[in-house]
Backbone as JSON Lines, residues from 0, in Angstrom:
{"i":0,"aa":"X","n":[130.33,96.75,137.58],"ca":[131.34,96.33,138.52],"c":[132.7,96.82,138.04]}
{"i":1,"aa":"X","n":[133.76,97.27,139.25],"ca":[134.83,97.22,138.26],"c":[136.05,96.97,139.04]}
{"i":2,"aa":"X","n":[137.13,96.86,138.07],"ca":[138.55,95.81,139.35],"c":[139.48,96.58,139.38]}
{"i":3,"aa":"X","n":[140.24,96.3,141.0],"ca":[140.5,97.28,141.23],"c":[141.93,96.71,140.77]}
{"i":4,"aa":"X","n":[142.96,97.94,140.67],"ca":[144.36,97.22,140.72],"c":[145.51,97.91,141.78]}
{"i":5,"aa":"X","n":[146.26,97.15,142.03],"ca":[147.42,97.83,143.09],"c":[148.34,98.48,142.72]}
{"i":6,"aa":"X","n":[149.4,98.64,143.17],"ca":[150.13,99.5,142.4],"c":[151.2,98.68,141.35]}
{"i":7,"aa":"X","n":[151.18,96.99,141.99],"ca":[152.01,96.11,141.47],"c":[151.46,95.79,139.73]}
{"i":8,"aa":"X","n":[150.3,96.12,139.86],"ca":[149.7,95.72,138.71],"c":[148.87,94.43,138.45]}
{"i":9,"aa":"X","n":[148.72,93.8,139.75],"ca":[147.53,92.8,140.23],"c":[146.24,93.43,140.31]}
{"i":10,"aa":"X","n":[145.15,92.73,139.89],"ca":[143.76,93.35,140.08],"c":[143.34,91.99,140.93]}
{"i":11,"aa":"X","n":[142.61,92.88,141.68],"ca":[141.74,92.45,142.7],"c":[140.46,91.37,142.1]}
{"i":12,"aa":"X","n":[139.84,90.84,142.77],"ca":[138.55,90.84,141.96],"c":[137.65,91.56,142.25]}
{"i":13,"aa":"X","n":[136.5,91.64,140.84],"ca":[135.63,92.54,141.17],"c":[134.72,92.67,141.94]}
{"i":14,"aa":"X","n":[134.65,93.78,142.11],"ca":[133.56,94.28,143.7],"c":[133.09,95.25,142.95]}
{"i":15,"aa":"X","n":[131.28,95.17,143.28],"ca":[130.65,96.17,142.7],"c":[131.12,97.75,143.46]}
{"i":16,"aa":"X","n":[130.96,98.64,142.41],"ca":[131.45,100.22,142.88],"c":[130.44,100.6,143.78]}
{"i":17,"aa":"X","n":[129.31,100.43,143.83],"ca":[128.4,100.86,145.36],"c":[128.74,99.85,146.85]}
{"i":18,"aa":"X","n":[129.42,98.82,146.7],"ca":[130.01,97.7,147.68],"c":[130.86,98.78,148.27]}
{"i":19,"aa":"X","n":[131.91,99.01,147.25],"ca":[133.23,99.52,147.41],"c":[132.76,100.71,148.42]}
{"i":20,"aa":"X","n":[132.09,102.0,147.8],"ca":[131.45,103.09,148.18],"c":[131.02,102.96,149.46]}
{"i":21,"aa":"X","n":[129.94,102.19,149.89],"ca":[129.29,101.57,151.01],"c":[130.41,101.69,151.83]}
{"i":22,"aa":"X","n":[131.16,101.0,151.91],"ca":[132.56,100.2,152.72],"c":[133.31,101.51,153.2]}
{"i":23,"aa":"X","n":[133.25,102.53,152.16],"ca":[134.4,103.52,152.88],"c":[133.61,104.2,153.51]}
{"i":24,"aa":"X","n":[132.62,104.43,153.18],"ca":[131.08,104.95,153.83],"c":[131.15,105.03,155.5]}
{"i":25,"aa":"X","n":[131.26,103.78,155.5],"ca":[130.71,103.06,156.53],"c":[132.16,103.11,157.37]}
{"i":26,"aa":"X","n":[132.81,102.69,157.13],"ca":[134.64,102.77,157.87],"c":[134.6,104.49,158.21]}
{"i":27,"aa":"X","n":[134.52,104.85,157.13],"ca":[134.81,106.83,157.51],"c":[134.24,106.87,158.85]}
{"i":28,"aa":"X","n":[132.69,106.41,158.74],"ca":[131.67,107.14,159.96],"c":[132.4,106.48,161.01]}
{"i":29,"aa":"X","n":[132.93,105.21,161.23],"ca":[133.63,104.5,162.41],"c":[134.39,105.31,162.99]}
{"i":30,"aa":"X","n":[135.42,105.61,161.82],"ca":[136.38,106.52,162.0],"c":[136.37,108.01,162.98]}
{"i":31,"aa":"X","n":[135.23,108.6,162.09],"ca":[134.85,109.58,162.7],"c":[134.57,109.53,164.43]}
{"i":32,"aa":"X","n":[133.63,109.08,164.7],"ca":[133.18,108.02,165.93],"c":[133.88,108.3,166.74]}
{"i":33,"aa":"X","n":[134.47,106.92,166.6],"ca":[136.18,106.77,167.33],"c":[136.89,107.9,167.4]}
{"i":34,"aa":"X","n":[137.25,108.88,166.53],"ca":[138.2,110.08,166.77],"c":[137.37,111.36,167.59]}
{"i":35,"aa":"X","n":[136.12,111.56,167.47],"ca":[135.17,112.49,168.11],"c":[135.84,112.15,169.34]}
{"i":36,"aa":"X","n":[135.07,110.64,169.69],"ca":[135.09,110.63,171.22],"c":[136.25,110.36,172.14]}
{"i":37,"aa":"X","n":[137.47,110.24,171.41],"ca":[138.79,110.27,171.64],"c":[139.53,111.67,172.14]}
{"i":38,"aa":"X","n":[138.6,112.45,171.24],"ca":[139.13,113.72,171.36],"c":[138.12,114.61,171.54]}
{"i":39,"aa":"X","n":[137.49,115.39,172.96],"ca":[136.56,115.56,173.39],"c":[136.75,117.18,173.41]}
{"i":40,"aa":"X","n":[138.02,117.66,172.87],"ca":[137.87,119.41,172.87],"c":[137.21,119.7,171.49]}
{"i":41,"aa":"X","n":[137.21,118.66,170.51],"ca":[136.72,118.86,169.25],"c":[134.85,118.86,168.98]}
{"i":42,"aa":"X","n":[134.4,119.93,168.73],"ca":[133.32,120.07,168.87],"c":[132.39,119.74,168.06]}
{"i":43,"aa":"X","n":[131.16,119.47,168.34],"ca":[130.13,118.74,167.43],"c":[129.16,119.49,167.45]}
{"i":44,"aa":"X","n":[128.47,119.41,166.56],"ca":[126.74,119.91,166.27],"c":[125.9,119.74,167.82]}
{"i":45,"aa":"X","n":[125.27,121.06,168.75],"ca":[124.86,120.59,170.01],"c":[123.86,119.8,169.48]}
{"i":46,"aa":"X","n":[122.81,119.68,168.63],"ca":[121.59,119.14,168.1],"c":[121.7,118.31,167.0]}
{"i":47,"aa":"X","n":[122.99,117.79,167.13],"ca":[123.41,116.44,166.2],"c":[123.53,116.89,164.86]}
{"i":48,"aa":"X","n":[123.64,116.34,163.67],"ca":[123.58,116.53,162.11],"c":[122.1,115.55,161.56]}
{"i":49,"aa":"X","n":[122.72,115.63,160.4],"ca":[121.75,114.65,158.83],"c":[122.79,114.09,158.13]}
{"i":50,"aa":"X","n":[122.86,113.15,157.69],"ca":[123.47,112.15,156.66],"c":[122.5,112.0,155.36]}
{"i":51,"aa":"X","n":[122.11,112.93,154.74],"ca":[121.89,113.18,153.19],"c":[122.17,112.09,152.57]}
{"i":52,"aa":"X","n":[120.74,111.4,151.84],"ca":[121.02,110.5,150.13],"c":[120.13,111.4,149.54]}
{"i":53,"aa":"X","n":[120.88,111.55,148.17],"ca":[119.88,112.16,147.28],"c":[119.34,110.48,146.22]}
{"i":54,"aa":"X","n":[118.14,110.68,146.42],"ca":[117.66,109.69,145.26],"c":[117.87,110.23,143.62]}
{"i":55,"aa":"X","n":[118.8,109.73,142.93],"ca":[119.04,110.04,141.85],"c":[118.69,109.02,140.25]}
{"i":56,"aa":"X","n":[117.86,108.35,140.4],"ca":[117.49,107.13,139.61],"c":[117.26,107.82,138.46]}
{"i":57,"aa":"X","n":[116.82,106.89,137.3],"ca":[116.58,107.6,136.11],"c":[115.42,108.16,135.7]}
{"i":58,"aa":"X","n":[114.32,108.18,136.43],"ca":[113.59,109.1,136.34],"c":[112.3,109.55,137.71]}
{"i":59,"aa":"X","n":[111.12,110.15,137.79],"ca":[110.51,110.83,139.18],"c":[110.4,109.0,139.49]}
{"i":60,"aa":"X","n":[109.6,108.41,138.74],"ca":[108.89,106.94,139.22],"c":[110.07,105.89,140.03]}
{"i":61,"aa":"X","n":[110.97,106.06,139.31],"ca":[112.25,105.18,140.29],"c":[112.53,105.66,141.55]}
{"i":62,"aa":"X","n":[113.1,107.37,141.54],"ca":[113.47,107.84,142.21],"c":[112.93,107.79,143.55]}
{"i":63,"aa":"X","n":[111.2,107.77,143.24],"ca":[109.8,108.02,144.75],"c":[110.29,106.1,144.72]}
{"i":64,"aa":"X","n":[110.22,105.6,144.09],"ca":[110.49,104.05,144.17],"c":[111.3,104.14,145.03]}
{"i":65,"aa":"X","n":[113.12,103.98,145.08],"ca":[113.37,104.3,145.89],"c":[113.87,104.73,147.06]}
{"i":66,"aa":"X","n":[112.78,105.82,147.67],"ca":[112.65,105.96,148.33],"c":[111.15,105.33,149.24]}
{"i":67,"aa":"X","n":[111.03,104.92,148.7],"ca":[109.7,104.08,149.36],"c":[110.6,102.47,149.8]}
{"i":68,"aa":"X","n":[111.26,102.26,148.98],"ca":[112.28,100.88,149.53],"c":[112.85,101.39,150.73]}
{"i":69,"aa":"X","n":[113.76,102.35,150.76],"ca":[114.37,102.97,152.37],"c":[113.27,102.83,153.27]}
{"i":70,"aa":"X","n":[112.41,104.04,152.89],"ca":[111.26,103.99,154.13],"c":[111.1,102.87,154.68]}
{"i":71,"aa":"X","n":[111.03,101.82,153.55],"ca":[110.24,100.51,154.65],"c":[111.38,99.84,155.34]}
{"i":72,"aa":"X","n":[112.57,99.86,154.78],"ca":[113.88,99.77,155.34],"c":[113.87,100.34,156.59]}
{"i":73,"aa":"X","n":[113.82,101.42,157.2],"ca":[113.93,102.52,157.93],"c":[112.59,102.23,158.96]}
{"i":74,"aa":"X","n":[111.41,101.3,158.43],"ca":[110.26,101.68,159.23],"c":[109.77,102.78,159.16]}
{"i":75,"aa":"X","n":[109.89,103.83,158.58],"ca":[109.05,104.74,158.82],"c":[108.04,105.51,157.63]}
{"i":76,"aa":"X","n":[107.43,106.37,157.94],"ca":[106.63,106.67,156.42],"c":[107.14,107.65,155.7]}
{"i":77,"aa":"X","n":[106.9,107.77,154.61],"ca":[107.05,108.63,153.46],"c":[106.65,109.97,153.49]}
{"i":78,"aa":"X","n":[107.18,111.37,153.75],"ca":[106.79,112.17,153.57],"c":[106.53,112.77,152.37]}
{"i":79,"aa":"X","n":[105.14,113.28,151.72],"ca":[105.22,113.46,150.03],"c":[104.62,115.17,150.17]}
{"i":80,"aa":"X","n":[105.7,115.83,149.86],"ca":[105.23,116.91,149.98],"c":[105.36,117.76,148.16]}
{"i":81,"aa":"X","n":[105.21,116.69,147.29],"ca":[105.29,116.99,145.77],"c":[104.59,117.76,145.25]}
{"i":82,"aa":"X","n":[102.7,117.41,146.02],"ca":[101.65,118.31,145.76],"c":[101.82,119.9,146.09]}
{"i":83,"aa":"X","n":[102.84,120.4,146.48],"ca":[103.37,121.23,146.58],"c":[104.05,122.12,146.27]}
{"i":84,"aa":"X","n":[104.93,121.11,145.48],"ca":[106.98,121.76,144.94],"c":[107.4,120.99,145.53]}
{"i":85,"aa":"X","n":[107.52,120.4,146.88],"ca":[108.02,120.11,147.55],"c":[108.92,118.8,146.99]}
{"i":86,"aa":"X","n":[109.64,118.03,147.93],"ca":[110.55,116.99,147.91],"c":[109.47,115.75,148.39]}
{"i":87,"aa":"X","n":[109.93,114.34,148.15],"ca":[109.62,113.17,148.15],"c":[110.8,112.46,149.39]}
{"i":88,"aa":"X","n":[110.24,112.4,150.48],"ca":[111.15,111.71,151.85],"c":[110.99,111.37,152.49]}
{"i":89,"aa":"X","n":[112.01,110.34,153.32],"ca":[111.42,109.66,154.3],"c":[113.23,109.7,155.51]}
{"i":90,"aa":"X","n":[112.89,110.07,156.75],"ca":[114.13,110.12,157.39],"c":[113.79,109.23,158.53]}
{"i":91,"aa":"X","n":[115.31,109.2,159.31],"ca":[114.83,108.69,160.66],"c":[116.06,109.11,161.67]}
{"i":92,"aa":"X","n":[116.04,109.09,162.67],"ca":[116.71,109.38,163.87],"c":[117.28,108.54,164.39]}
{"i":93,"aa":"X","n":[118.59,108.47,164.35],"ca":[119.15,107.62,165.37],"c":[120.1,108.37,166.55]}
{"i":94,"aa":"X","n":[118.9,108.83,167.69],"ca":[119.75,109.99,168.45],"c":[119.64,110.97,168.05]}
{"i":95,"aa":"X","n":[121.26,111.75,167.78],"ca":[120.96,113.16,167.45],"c":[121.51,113.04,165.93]}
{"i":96,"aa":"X","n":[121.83,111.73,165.15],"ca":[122.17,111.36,164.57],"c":[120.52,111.21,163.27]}
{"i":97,"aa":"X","n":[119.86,111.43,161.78],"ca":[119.29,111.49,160.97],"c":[120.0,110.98,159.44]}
{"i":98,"aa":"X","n":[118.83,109.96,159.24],"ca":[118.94,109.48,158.0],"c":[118.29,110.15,157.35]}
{"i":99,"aa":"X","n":[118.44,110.45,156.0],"ca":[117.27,111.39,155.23],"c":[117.57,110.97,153.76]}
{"i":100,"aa":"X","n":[116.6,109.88,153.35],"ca":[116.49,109.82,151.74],"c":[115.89,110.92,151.14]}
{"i":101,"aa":"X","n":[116.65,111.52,150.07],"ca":[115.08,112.31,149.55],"c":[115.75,112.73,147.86]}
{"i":102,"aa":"X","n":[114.11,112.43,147.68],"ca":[114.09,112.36,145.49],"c":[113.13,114.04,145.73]}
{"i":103,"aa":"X","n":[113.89,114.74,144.76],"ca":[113.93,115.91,144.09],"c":[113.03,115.92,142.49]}
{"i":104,"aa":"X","n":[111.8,116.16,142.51],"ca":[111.21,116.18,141.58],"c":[112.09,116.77,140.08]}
{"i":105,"aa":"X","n":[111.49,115.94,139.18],"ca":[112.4,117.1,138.2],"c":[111.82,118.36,137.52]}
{"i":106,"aa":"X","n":[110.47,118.39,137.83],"ca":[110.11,120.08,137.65],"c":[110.68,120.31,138.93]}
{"i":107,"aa":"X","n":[110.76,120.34,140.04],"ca":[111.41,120.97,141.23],"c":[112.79,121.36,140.58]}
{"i":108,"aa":"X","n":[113.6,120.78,139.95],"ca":[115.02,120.63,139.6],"c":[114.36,121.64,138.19]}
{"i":109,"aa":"X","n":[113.82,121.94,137.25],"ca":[114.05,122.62,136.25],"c":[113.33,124.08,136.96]}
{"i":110,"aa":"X","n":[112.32,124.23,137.75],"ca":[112.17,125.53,138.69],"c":[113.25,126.44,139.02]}
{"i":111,"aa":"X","n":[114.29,125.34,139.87],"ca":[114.77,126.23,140.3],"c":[116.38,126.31,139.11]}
{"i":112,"aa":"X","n":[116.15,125.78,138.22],"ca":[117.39,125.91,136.86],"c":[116.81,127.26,136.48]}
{"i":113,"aa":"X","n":[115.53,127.29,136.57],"ca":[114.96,128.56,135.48],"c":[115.07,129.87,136.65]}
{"i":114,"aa":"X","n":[115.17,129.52,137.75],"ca":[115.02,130.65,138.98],"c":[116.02,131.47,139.1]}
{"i":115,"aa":"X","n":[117.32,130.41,138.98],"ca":[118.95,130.78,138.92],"c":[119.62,131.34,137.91]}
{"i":116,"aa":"X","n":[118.86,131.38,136.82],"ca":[118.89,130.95,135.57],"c":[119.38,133.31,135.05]}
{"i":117,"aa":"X","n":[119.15,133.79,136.27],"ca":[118.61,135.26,136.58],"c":[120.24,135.4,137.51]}
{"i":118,"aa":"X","n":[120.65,134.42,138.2],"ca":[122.03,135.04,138.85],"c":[123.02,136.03,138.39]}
{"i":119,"aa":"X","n":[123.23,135.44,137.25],"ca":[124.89,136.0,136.54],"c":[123.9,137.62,136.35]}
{"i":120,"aa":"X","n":[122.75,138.32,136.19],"ca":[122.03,138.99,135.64],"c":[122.22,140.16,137.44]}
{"i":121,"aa":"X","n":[122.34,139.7,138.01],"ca":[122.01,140.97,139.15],"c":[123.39,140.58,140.29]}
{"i":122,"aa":"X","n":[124.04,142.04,140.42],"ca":[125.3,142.44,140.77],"c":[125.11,143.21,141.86]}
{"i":123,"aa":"X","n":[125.61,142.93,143.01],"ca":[125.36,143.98,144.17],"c":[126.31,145.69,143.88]}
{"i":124,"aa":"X","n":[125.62,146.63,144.45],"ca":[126.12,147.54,143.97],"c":[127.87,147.55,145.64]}
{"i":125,"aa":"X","n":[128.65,147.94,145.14],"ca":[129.86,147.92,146.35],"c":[129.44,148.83,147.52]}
{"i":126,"aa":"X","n":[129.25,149.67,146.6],"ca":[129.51,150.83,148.02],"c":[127.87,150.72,149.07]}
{"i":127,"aa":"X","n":[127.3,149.91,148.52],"ca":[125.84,149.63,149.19],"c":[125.96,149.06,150.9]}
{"i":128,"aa":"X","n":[127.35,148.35,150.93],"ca":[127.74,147.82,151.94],"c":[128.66,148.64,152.83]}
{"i":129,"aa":"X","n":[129.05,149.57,152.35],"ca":[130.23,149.84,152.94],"c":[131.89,149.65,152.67]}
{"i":130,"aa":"X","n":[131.68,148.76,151.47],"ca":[132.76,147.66,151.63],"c":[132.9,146.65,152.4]}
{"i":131,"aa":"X","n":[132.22,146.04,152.6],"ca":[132.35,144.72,153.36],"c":[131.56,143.7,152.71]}
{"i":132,"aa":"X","n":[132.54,142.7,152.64],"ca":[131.53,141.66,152.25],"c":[130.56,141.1,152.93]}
{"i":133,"aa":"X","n":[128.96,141.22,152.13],"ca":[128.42,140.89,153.22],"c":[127.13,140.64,151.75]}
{"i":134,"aa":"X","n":[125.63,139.55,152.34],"ca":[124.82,139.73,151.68],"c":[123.72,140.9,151.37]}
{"i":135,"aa":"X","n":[124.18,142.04,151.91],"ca":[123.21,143.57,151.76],"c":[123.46,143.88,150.87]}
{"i":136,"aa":"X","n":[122.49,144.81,149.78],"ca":[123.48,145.48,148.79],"c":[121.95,145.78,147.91]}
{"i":137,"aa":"X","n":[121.97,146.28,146.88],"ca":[120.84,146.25,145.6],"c":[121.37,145.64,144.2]}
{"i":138,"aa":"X","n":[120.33,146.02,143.63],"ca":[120.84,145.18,142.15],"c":[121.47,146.37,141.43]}
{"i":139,"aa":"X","n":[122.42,145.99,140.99],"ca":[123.12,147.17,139.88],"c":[122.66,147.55,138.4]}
């Protein structure tokens, strides 16, 4: 938990930091809301968005944990696509609007450390493009 203080030098009492988090969370999206539909030249996703949680717990067993608490939160089931590579998730729709928990294995997470791991190592050649920035090019 931790307290907050003003600028006077009064502290608040304490409110847990995921309360706090939650709260602006939740006010922002209002916010948002309200100003979208206020202002109707400002354009939106035609096929709505995702609102992303990454499950970040301290290890795979918490993390699929949960996300198995959301799911049942959410009503809906668990997608486990681990046997795979894949991710551990469960989303839902509200509209064009998507919730999406999802835990990231940690061989999934050291895969692709070791995949990237090759970036700094391959340089597009310039003149491959034309000069333009662009993703075409070979390795140098």
């Amino acid at each position: 938990m931790t307290a907050h203080t003003d600028p006077s030098g009064h502290t608040s009492p304490l409110v847990p930091g995921d309360l706090f988090a939650r709260h602006q969370v939740i006010t922002g999206l209002r916010a948002l809301a309200d100003f979208l539909e206020t202002n109707p030249a400002v354009p939106v996703p035609e096929y709505g968005d995702t609102f992303h949680f990454s499950a970040r717990e301290s290890d795979d067993a918490a993390s699929a944990a949960r996300v198995d608490q959301v799911a049942a939160l959410l009503g809906v089931p668990v997608a486990d696509d681990r046997p795979t590579g894949g991710h551990y998730t469960a989303s839902k729709s509200f509209g064009r609007i998507t919730y999406r928990i999802v835990h990231v294995p940690k061989r999934r997470h050291d895969e692709y450390d070791a995949y990237m791991s090759y970036r700094d190592n391959i340089r597009l050649d310039p003149d491959q493009n034309n000069g333009e920035d662009g993703n075409e090019g070979r390795a140098a």
